[in-house]
N, C-alpha and C positions, 0 to 999 in steps of 0.2 A: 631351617637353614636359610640365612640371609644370599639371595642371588646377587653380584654385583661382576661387575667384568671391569678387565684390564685387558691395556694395549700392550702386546706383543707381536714382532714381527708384522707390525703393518698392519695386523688384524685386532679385533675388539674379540678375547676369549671371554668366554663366561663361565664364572663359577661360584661353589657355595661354601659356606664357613660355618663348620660347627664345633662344640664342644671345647675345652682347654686341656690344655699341654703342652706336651711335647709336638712339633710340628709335623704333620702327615701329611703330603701330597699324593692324588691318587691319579694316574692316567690310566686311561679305559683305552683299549683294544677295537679289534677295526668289528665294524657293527652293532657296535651299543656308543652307548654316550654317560654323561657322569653320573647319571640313575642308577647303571648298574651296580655302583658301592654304596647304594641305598640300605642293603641290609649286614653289608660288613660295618660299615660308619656306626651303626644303630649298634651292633652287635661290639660295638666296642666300649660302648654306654658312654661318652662323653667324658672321656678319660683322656683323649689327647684333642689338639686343634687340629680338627679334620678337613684339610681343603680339596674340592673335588672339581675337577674343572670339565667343560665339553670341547677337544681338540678342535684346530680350525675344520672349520664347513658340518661340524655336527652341534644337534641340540637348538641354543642359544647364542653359538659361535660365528663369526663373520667368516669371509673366508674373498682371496681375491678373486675380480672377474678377468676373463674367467678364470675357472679352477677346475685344472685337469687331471693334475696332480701331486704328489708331496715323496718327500724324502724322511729318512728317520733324521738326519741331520736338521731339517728345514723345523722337523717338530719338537724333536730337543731342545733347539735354540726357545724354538716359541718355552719352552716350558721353563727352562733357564730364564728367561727375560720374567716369565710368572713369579717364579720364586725370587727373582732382584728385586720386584717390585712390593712384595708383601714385605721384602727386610724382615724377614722370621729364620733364612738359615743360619745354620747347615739342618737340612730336611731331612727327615725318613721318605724315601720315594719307595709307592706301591702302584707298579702296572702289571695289569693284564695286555698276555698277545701279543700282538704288535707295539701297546704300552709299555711292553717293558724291557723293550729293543729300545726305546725310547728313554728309560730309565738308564740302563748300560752305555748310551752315548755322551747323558750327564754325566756320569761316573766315570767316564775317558776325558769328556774334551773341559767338564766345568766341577770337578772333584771338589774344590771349598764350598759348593754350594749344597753339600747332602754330607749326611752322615750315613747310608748304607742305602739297601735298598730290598724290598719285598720284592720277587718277580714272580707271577703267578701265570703258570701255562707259558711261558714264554713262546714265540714264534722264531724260534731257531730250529726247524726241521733238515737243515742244512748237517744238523751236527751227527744226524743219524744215517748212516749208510743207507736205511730205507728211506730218508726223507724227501731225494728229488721225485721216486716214484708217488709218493704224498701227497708231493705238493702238484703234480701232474695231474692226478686222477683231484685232487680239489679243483686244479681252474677248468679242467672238463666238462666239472658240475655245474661250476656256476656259468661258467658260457654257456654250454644248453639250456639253463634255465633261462637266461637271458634272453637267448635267441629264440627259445620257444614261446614265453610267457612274460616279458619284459624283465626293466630293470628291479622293481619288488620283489619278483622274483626269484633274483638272481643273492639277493639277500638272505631270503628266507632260506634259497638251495645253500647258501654258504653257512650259515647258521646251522642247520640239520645237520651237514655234512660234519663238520667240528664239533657238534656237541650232541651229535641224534634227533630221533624226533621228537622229542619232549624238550628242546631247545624253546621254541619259541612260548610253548606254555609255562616252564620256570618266568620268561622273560614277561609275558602278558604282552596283550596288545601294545600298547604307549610307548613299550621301550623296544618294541620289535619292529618298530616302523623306524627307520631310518633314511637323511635323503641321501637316492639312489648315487650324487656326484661323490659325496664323502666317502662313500664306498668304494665304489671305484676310483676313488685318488690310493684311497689306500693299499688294493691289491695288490701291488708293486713296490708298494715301499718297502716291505723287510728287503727283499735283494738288493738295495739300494743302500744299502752300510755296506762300507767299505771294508770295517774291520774281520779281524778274524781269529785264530786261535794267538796268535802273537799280541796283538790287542786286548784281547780278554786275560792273559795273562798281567798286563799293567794294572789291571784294577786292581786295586789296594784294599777297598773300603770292604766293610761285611754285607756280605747278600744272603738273603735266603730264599731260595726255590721252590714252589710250591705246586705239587703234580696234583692231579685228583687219580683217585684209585682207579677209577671207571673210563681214564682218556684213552685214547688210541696209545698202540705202545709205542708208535716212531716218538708221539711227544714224549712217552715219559723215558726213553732210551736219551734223546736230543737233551733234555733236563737234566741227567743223570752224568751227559759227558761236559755238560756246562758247566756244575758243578765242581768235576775233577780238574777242570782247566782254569776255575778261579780262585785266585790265591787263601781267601777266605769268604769259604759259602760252606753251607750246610742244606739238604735238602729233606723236604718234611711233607709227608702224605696226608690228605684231608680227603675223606669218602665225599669223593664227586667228580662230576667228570669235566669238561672242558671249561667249563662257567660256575666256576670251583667256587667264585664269592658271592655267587646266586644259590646254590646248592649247599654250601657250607660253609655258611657265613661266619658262626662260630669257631670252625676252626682254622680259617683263614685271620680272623680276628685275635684267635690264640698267636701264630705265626709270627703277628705284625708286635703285640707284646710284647713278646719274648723277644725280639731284635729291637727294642725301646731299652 
């Protein structure tokens, strides 16, 4: 895969291009970077044009000084201005987590620029009656972690916490080290979308949702009432748990398919 960046939103993203086709945009979720669709991209054999980018302040990415924080609006745009720039839409958008809070605002606010979208684990724990205790007992963890053991720390505690402890050995070293500012810009951002069941009902385009068998249930409850509240989605199980395109590549790689 050829590395090359483009300017959006004021910042220099970076990202990689493989294979032909049909057009795939993939956004990664808060604590990985575009590595982690290293073995969904592969597992799709080079059957579509696969672009995978590292959001601002991760990877290869610029990001402004300082940088405190970000919105899913602030990175939608960025992503939008990505896909203007390649002149390849209308896209397939695949995010994970907080990526794909980030795909659903393309899908609201810049609809001619995608033809549908893969959302894998989404981070809408809102949608589940169990979800604010969730998301409570998550930022507990990682502020302990933090305030015991620093900011690496507090990575690794959020990482385990979402995906167990075999999170960071699916991931390996390389792509489990993250800098600690992208991190923490991101903890806050899902809440930072405005929208809500009324919004998500305006989405037109086809989604498909993709839970792992093995995730917490608030996720895969939060997945299941996203679904019913969008006008055209379908949800599809792949054996694995929170880091569902690390663990099952292949059948996240089927998913992505079958919505082509």
């Amino acid at each position: 895969m050829a590395l090359v960046t483009v300017e959006a939103g004021g910042v220099e993203l970076a990202m990689e291009e493989s294979g032909t086709g049909a057009d795939v945009v993939f956004v990664h979720g808060t604590a990985t970077a575009r590595s982690v669709w290293r073995e969904t991209i592969a597992a799709l054999g080079g059957d579509v044009h696969a672009i995978a980018y590292d959001r601002r302040a991760y990877g290869d990415s610029g990001a402004p000084e300082p940088y405190g924080g970000t919105t899913v609006g602030e990175q939608a745009d960025d992503l939008a201005e990505l896909i203007e720039s390649l002149d390849t839409s209308p896209v397939l958008l695949v995010g994970h987590e907080l990526g794909a809070l980030v795909c659903l605002d393309v899908l609201l606010r810049h609809r001619g620029l995608t033809r549908g979208a893969v959302l894998v684990e989404p981070s809408m724990l809102w949608l589940s009656p169990a979800g604010p205790d969730a998301l409570s007992a998550l930022r507990e963890v990682v502020e302990k972690a933090a305030y015991e053991r620093g900011a690496d720390a507090a990575v690794t505690a959020f990482l385990e916490a979402v995906d167990g402890p075999r999170a960071l050995g699916r991931l390996g070293p390389e792509r489990a080290s993250v800098p600690p500012r992208a991190f923490a810009a991101d903890l806050a951002a899902a809440a930072s979308w405005p929208a809500g069941r009324r919004e998500l009902a305006r989405i037109d385009a086809p989604v498909t949702v993709v839970s792992g068998t093995s995730t917490s249930p608030v996720r895969r409850d939060a997945a299941a009432t996203l679904v019913r509240l969008l006008p055209d989605a379908r949800h599809v199980d792949v054996a694995a748990g929170h880091l569902a395109h690390v663990e099952d590549p292949a059948g996240v790689a089927a998913a992505i398919a079958s919505a082509l």
